[in-house]
Each structure stands twice: as C-alpha cells, then as structure tokens.
TIRO-2110 file (N, C-alpha, C; in Angstrom, 1 decimal):
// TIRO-2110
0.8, -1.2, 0.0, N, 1, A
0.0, 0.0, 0.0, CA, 1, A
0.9, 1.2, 0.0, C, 1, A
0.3, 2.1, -0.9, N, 2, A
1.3, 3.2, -1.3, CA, 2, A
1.2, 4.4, -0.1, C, 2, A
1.8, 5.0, 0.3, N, 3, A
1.9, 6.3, 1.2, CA, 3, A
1.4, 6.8, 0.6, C, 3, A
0.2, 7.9, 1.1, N, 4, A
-0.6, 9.2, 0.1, CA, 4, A
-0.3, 10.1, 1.2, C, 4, A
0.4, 11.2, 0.2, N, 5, A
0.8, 12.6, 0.8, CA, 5, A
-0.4, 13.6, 0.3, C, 5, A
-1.2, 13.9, 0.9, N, 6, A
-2.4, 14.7, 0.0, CA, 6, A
-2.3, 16.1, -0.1, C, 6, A
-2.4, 16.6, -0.9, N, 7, A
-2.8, 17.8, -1.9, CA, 7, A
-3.5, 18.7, -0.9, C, 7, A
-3.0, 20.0, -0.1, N, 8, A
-4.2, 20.7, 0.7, CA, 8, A
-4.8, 20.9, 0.0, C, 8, A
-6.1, 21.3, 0.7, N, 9, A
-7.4, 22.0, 0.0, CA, 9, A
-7.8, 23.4, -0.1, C, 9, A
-7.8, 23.8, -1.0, N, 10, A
-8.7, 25.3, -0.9, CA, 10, A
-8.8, 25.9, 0.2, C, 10, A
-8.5, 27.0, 0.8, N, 11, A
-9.1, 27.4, 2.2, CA, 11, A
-10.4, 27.6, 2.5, C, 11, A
-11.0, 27.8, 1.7, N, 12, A
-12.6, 28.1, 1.6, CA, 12, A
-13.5, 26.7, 1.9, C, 12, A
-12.8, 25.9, 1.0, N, 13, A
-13.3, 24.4, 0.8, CA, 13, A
-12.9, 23.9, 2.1, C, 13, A
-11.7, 23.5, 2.7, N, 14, A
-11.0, 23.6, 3.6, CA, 14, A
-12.3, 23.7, 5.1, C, 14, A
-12.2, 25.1, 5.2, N, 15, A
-13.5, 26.0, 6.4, CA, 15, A
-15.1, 25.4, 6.1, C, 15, A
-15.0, 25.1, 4.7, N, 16, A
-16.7, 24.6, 4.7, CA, 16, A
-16.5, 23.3, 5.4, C, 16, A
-15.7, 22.2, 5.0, N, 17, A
-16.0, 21.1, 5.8, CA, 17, A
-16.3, 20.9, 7.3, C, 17, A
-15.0, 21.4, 7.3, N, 18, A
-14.2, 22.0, 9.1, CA, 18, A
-15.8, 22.0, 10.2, C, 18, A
-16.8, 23.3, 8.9, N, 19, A
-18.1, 23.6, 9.9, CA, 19, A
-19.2, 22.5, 9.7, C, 19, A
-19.4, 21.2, 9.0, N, 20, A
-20.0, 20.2, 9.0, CA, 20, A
-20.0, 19.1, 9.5, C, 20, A
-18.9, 19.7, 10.4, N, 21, A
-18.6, 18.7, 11.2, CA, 21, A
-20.0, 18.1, 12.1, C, 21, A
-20.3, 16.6, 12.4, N, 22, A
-21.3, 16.0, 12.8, CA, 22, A
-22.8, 15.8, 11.6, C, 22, A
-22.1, 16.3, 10.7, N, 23, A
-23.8, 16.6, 9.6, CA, 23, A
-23.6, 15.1, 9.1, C, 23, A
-24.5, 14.6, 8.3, N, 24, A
-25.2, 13.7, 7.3, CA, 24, A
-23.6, 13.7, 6.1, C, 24, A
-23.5, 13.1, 5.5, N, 25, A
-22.2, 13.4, 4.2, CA, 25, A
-22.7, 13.7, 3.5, C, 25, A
-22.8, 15.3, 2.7, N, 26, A
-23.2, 15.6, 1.5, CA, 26, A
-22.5, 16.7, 1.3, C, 26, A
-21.9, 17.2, -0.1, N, 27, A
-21.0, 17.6, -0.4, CA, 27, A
-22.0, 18.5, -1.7, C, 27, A
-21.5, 20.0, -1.6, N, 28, A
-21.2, 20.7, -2.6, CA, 28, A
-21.1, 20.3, -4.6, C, 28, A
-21.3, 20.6, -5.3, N, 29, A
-20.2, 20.3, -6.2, CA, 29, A
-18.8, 20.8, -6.7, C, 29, A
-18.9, 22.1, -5.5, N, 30, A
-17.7, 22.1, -5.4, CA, 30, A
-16.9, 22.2, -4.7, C, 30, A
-17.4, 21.7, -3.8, N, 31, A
-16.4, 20.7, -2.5, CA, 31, A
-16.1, 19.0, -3.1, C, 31, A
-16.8, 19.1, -3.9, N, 32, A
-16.6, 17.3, -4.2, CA, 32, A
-15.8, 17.2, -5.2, C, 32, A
-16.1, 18.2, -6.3, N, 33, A
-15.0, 18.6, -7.5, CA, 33, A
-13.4, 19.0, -7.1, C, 33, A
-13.5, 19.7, -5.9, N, 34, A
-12.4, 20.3, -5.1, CA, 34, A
-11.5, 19.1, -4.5, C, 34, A
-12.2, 17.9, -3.6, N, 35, A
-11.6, 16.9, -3.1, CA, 35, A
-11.5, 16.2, -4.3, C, 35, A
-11.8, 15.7, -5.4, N, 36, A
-12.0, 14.6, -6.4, CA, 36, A
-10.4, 15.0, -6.7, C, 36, A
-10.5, 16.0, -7.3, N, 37, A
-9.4, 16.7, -8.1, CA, 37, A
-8.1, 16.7, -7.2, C, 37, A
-8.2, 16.8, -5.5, N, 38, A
-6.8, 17.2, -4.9, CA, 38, A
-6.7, 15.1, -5.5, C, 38, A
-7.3, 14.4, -4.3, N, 39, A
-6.7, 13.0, -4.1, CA, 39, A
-6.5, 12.2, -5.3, C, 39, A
-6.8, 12.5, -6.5, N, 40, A
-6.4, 12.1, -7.7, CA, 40, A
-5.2, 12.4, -7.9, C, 40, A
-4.6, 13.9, -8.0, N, 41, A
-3.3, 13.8, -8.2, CA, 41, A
-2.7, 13.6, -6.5, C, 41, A
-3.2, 13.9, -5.7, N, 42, A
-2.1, 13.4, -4.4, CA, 42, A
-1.9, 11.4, -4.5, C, 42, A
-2.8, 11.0, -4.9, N, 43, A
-3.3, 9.3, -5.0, CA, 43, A
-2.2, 8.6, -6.3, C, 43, A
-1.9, 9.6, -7.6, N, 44, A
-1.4, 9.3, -8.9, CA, 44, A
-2.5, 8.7, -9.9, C, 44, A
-3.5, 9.0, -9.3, N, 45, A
-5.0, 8.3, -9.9, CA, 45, A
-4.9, 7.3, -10.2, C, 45, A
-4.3, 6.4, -8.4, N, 46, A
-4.8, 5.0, -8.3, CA, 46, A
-5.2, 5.0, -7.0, C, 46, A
-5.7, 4.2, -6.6, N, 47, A
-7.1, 3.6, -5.8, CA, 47, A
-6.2, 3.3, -4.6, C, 47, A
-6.5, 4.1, -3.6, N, 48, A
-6.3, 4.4, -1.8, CA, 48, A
-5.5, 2.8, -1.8, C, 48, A
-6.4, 1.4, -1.5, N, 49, A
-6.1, 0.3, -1.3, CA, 49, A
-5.3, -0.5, -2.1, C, 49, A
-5.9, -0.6, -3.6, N, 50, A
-5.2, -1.8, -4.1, CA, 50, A
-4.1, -1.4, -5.3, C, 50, A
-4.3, 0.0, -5.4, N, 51, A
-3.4, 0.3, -6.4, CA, 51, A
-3.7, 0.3, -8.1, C, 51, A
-4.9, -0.2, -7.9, N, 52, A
-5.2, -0.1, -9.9, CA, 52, A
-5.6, 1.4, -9.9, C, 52, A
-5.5, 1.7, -11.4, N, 53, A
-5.9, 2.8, -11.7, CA, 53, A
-7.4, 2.7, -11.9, C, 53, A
-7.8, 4.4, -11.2, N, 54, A
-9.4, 4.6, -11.2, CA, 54, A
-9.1, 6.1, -12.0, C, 54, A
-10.4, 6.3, -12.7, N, 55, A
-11.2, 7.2, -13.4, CA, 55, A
-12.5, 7.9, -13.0, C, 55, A
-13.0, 8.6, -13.8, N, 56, A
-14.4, 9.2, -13.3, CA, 56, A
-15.7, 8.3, -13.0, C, 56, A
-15.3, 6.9, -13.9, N, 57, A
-16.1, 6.0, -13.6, CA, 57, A
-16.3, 4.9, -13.0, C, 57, A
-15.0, 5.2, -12.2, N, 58, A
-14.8, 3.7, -11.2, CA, 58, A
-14.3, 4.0, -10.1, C, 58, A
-14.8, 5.2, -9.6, N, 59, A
-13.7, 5.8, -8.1, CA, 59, A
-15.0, 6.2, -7.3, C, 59, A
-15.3, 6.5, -6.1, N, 60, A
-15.6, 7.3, -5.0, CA, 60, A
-14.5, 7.7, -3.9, C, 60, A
-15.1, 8.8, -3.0, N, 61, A
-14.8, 9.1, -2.3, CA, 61, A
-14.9, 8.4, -0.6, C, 61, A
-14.1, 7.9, -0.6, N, 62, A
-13.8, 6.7, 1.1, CA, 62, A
-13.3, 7.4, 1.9, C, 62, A
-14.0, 6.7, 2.9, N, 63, A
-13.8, 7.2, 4.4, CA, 63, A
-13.2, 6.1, 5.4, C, 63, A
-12.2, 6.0, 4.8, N, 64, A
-10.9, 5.2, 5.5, CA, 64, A
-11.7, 4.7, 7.4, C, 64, A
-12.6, 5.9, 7.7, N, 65, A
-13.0, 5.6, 9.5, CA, 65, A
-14.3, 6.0, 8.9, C, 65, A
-15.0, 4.5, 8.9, N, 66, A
-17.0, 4.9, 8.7, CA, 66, A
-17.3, 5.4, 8.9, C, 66, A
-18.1, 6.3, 8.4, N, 67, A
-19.2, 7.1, 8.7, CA, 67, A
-19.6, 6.9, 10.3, C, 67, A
-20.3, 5.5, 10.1, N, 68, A
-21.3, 5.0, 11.3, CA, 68, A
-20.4, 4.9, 12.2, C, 68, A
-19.0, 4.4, 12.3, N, 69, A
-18.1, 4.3, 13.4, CA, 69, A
-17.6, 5.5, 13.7, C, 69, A
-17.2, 6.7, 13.1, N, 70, A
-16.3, 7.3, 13.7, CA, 70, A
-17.2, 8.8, 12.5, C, 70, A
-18.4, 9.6, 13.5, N, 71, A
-18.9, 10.1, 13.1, CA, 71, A
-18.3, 11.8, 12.9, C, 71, A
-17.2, 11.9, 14.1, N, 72, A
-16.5, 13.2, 14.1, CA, 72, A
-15.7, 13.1, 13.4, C, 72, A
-15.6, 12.1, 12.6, N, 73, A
-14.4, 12.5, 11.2, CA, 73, A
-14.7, 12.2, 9.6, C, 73, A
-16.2, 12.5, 9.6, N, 74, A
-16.9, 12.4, 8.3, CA, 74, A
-16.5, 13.4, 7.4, C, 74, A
-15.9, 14.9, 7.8, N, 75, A
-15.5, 15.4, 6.8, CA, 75, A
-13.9, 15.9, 6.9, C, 75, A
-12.7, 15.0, 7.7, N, 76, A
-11.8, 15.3, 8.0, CA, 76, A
-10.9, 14.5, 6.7, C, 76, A
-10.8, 15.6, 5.7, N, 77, A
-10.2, 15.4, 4.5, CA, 77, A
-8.7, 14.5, 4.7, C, 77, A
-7.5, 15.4, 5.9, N, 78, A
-6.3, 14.9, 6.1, CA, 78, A
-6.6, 13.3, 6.5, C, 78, A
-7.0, 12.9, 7.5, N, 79, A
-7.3, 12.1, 8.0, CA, 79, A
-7.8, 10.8, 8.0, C, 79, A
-9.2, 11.2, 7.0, N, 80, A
-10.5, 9.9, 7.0, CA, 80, A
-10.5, 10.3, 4.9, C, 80, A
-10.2, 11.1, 4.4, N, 81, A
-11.0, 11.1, 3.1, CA, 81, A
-9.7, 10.8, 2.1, C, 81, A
-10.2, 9.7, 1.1, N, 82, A
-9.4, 9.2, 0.5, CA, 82, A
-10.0, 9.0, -1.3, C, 82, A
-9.6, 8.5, -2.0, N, 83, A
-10.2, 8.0, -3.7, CA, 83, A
-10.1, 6.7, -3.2, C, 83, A
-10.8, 5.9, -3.8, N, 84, A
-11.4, 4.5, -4.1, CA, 84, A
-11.7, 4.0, -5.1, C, 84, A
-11.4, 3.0, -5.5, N, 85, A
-11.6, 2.4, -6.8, CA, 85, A
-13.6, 1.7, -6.3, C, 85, A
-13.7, 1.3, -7.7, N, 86, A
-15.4, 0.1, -6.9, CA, 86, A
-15.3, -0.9, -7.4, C, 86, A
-13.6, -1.6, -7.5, N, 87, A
-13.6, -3.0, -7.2, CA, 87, A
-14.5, -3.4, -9.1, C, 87, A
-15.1, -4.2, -8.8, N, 88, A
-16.2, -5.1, -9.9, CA, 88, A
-17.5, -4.5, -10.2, C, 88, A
-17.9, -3.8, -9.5, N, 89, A
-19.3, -3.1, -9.2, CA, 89, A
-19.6, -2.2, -10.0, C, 89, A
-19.1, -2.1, -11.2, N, 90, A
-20.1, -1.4, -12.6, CA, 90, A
-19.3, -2.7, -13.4, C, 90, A
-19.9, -3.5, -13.3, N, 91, A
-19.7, -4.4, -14.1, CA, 91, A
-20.6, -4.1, -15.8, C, 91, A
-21.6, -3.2, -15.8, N, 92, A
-21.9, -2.8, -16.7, CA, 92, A
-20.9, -1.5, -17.6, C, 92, A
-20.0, -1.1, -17.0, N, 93, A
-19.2, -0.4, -17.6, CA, 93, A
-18.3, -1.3, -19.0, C, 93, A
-18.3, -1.1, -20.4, N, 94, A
-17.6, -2.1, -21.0, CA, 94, A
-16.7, -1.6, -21.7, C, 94, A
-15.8, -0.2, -20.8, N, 95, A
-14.1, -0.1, -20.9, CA, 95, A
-13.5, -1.1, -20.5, C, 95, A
-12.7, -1.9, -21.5, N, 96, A
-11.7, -2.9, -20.9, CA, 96, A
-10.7, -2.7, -20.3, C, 96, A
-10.1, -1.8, -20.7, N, 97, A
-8.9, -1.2, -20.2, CA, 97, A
-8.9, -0.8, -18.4, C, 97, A
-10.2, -0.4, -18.5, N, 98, A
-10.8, 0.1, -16.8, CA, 98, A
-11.0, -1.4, -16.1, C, 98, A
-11.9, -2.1, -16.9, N, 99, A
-11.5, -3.8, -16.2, CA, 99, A
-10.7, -4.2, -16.0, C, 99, A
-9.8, -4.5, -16.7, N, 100, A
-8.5, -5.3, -16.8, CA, 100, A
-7.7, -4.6, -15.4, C, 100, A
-8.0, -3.4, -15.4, N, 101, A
-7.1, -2.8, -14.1, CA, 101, A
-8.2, -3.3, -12.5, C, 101, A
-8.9, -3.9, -13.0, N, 102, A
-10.4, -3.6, -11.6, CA, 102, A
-9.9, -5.2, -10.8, C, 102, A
-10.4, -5.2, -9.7, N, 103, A
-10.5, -6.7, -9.2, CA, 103, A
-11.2, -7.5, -9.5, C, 103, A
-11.3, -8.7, -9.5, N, 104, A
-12.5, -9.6, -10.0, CA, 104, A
-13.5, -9.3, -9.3, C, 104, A
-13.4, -9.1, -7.1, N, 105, A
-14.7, -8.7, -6.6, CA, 105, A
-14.6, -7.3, -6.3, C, 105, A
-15.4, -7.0, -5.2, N, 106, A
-15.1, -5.7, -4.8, CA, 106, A
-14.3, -6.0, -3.6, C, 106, A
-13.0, -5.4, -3.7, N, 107, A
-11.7, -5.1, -2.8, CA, 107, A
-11.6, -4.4, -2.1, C, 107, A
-12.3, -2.9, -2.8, N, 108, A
-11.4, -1.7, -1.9, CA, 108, A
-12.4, -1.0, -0.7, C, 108, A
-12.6, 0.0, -1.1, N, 109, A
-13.6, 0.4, 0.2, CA, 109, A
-14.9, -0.3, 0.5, C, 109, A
-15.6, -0.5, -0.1, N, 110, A
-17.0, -0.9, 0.5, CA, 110, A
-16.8, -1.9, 1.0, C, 110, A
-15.9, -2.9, 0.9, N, 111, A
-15.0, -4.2, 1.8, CA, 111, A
-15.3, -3.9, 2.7, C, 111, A
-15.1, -2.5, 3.1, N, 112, A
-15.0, -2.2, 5.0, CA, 112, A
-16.3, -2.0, 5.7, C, 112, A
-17.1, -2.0, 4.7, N, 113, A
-18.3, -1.4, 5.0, CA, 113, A
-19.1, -2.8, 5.9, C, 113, A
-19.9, -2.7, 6.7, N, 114, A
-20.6, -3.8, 7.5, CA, 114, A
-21.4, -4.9, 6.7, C, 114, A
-22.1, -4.9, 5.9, N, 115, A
-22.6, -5.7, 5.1, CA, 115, A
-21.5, -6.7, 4.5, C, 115, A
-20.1, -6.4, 4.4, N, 116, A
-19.1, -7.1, 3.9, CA, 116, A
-18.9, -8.1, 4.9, C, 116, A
-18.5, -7.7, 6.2, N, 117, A
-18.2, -8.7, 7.0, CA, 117, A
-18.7, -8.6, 8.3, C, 117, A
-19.9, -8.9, 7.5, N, 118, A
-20.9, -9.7, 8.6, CA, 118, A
-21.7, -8.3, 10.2, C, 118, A
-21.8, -7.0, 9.4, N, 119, A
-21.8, -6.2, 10.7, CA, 119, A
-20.9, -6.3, 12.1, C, 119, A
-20.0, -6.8, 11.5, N, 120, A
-18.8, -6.7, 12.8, CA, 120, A
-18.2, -5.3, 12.9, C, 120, A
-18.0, -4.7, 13.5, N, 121, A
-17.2, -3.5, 13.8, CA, 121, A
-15.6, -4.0, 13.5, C, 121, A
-15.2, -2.8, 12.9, N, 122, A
-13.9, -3.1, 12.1, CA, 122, A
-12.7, -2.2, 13.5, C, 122, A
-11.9, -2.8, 13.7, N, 123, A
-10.8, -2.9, 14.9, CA, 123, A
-9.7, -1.7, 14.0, C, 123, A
-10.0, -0.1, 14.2, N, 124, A
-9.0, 0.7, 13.7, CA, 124, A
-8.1, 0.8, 14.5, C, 124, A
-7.6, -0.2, 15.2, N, 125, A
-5.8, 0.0, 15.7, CA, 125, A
-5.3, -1.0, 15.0, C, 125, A
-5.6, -1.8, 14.2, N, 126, A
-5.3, -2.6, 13.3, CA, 126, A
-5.3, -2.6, 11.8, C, 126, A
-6.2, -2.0, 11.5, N, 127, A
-6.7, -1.8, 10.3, CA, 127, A
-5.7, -0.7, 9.2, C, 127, A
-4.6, -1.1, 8.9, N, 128, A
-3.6, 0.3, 8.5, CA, 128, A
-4.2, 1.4, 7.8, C, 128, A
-3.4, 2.5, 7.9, N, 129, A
-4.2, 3.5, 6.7, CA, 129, A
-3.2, 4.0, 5.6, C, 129, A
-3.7, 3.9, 4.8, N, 130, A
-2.5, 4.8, 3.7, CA, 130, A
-1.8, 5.9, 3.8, C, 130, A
-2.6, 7.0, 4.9, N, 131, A
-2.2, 8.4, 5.0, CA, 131, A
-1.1, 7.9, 6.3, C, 131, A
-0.6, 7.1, 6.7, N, 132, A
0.2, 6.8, 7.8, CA, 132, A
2.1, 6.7, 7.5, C, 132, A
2.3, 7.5, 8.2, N, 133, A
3.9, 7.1, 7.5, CA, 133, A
4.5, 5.7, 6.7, C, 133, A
4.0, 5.0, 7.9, N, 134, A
5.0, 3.7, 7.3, CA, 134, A
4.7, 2.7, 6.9, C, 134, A
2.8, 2.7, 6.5, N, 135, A
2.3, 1.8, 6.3, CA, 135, A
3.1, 1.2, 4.7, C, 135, A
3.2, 1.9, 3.9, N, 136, A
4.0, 1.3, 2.5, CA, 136, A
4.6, 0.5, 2.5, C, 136, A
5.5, 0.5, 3.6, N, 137, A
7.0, -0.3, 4.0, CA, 137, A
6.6, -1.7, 4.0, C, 137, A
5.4, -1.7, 4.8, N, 138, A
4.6, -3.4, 5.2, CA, 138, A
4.3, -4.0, 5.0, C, 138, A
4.0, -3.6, 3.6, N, 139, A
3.4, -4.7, 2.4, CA, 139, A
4.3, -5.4, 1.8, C, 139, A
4.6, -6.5, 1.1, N, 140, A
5.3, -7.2, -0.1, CA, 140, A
4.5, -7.6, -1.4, C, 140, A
4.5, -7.2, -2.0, N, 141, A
3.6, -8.1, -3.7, CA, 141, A
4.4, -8.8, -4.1, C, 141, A
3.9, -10.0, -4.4, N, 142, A
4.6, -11.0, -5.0, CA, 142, A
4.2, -10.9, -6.5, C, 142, A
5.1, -11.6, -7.4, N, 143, A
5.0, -11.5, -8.6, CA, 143, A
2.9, -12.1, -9.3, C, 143, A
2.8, -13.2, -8.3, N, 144, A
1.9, -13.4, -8.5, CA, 144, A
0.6, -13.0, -8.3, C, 144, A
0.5, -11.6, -7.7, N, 145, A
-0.7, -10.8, -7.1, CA, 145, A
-1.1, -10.9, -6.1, C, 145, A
-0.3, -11.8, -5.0, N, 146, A
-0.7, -11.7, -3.6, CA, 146, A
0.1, -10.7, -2.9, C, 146, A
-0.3, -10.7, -1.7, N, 147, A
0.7, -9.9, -0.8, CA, 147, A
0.5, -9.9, 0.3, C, 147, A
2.0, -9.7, 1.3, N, 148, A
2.2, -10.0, 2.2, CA, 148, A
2.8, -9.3, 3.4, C, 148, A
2.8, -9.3, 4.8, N, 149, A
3.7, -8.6, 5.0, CA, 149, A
5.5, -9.0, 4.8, C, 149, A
6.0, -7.7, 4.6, N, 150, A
7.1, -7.5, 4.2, CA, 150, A
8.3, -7.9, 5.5, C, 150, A
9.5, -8.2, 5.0, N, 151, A
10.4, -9.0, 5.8, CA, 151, A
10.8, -8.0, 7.2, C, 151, A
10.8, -6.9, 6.9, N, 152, A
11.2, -5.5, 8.1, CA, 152, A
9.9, -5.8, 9.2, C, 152, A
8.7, -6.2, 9.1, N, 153, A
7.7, -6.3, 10.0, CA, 153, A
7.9, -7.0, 11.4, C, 153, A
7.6, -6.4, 12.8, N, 154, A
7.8, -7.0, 13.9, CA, 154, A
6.0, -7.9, 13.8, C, 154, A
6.4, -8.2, 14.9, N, 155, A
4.8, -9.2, 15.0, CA, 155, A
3.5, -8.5, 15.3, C, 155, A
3.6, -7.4, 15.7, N, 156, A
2.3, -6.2, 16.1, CA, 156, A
2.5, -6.3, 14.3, C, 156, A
3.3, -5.9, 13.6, N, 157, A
3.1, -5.4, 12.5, CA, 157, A
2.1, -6.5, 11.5, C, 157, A
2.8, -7.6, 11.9, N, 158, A
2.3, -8.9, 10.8, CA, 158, A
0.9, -8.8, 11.2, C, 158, A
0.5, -8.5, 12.6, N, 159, A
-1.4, -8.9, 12.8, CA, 159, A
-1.7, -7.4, 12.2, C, 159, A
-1.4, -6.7, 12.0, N, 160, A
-1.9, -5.4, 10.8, CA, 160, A
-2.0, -5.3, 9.8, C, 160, A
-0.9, -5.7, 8.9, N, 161, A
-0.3, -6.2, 7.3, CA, 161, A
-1.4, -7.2, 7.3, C, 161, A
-2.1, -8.4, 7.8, N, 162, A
-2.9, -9.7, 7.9, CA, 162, A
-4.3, -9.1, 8.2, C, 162, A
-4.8, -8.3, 9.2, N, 163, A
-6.4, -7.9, 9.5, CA, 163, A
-6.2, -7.2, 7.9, C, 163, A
-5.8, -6.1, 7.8, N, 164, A
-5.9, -5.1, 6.6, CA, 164, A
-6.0, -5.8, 5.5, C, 164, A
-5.4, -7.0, 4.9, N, 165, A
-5.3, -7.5, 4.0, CA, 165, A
-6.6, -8.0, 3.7, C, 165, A
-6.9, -9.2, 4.7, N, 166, A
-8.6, -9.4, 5.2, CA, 166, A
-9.4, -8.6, 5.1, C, 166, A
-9.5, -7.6, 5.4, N, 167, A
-10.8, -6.1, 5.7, CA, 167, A
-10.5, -5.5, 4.7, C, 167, A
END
C-alpha cells in the first residue's frame, strides 16, 4: 500500500467542511470537485487500497474511519477522506482497459463497509491506513498478485499487514 501525501485544499473548501462537522455526508459540487481533483493527483490516480488505476467511472470518495463508526471525522479530508476504486461493481461499464485494471470482486472500500463482514465492527488500531507514515513499508507483492507482509515487520506489524489485507 502506497503512502498518500495529500494535496491541501482550498481554504474556503477547507473551512466549509471543518463547519460540517457532525452533519449527514453531503457535499457541494464544489467541495466534491475540489476533493475529487486534490486526491487524484495526491493518489497518482490509483485507488487508496489496491493500487489499480481509477477514473471518473470507477472511483468514490472513502472514508478510511465509517461514517457509522467514527462520526466526528466524516468530513476530515487529512485524515479519513481518501479516492477508491469500486472494485467489480459497474460491471456494466464495457471499458476494458478500466477492467482489466479492476479486481474480479469488490476489494477496496465498500470491503470495509458492514454488510461485507458480517456487521462486525472493524478494529482501527489494526486496520492500517495509507495516510500513515510507514504503512508502504509493510506490504510485499509477490510476482503473482498476492501480498504479504514484508520481511522488516515486527509481529504487532504482521497482525496489521494480515487484518488489513482481510478487511
């Protein structure tokens, strides 16, 4: 998982969220144009999790800490707001080129979402995040598309590099 150094925001854009804080998630179109646009180039316009490249028609906007779980950071851009690929889930989309980069299911964010695994509450001291210094380091890809944690990992690390991979 790649380190994302993100793009500030607008100061305007910036102060609007700041004061939504606790509301419903609904965005502007030009707060959402504003965010779309920073985490695409801060991202390299690939997907927070797994690294394929995403487009205008295969990306949202993820919230690394749920909504439903962690309500005081629904609009904390540094923090919780990230780009997302949607995995398999326009499967009616028939750019190949956008498939061929997609996973066969859905991988990346909605993964974390409750419906995925079983309404369990997802354990964020475990769960790594991309905006985190050192999480990049932790991973290994193997030639064959799995991945693992990487040989530098202590054992707190390996049950992190292993939930994350899972979730």
């Amino acid at each position: 998982m790649k380190k994302i150094a993100k793009l500030k925001l607008d100061k305007d854009i910036k102060l609007n969220l700041k004061n939504k804080k606790n509301e419903k998630w609904s965005l502007t179109k030009k707060e959402r144009k504003e965010i779309e646009s920073k985490l695409f180039k801060s991202q390299g316009y690939l997907c927070c999790y797994c690294e394929c490249e995403i487009d205008t028609n295969n990306k949202h906007i993820e919230h690394f800490y749920e909504r439903s779980d962690c309500k005081e950071k629904i609009y904390d851009y540094d923090n919780n707001l990230l780009l997302s690929c949607e995995g398999d889930r326009n499967a009616e989309l028939n750019d190949n080129i956008s498939k061929k980069n997609r996973k066969e299911n859905i991988s990346c964010g909605h993964k974390k979402g409750k419906t995925y695994h079983k309404n369990a509450k997802l354990n964020y001291d475990l769960l790594l995040n991309p905006t985190d210094e050192k999480t990049f380091e932790l991973f290994l890809y193997n030639d064959d598309g799995t991945v693992e944690n990487s040989k530098i990992c202590d054992k707190n690390e390996i049950k992190k590099v292993e939930y994350t991979i899972k979730y």
